[in-house]
C-alpha positions in Angstrom: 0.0 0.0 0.0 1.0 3.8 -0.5 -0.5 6.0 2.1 -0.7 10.3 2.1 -0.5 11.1 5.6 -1.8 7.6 6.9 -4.2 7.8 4.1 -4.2 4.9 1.6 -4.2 5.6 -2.3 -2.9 2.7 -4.3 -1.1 -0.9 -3.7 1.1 -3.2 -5.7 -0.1 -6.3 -6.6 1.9 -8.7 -5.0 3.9 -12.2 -7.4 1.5 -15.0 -7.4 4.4 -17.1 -5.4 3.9 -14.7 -2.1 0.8 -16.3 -1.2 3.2 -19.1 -0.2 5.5 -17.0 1.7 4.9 -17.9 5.2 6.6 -14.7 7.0 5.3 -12.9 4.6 1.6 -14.1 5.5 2.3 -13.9 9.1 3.3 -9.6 8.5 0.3 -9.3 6.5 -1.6 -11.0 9.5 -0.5 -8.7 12.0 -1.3 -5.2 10.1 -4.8 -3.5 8.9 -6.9 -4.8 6.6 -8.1 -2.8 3.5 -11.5 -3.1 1.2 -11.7 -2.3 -2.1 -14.2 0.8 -0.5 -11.7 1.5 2.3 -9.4 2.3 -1.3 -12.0 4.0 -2.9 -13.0 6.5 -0.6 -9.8 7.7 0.5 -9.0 8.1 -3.0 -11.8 10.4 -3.5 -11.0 12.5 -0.4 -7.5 12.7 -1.6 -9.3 13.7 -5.3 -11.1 16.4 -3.7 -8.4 18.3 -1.7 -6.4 17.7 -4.6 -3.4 15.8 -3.5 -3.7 12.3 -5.3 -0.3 11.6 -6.3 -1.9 9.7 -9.2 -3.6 13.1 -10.6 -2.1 15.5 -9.5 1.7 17.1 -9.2 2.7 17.5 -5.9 5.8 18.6 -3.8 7.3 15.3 -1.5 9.0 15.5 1.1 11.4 12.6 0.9 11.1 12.0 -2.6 14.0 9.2 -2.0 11.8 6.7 0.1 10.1 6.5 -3.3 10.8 3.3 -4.9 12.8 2.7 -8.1 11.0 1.0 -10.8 
């Protein structure tokens, strides 16, 4: 997940082989749990103040905890 100020906005699909990855299972176990809704509302706030990432340019703070594609 990518969050805005603790807000969530988009995720990364995950390799098909992760869903095999037991530690991985057991972090994903332990944190919050997202909807599809949970995604879409936020995303709409962020819309409306006009700070999705996705649509519009903004200024980041630590642009180099971004990762490298």
């Amino acid at each position: 997940m990518y969050f805005i100020n603790h807000i969530p906005f988009t995720f990364d699909e995950l390799p098909d082989e992760s869903m095999y990855d037991l530690e991985l299972i057991k972090i994903a176990d332990n944190e919050r749990r997202f909807e599809p809704d949970d995604l879409y509302r936020t995303s709409f706030y962020l819309i409306d103040e006009q700070c999705h990432p996705m649509l519009f340019e903004l200024e980041l703070e630590n642009p180099e905890m971004l990762p490298v594609d």
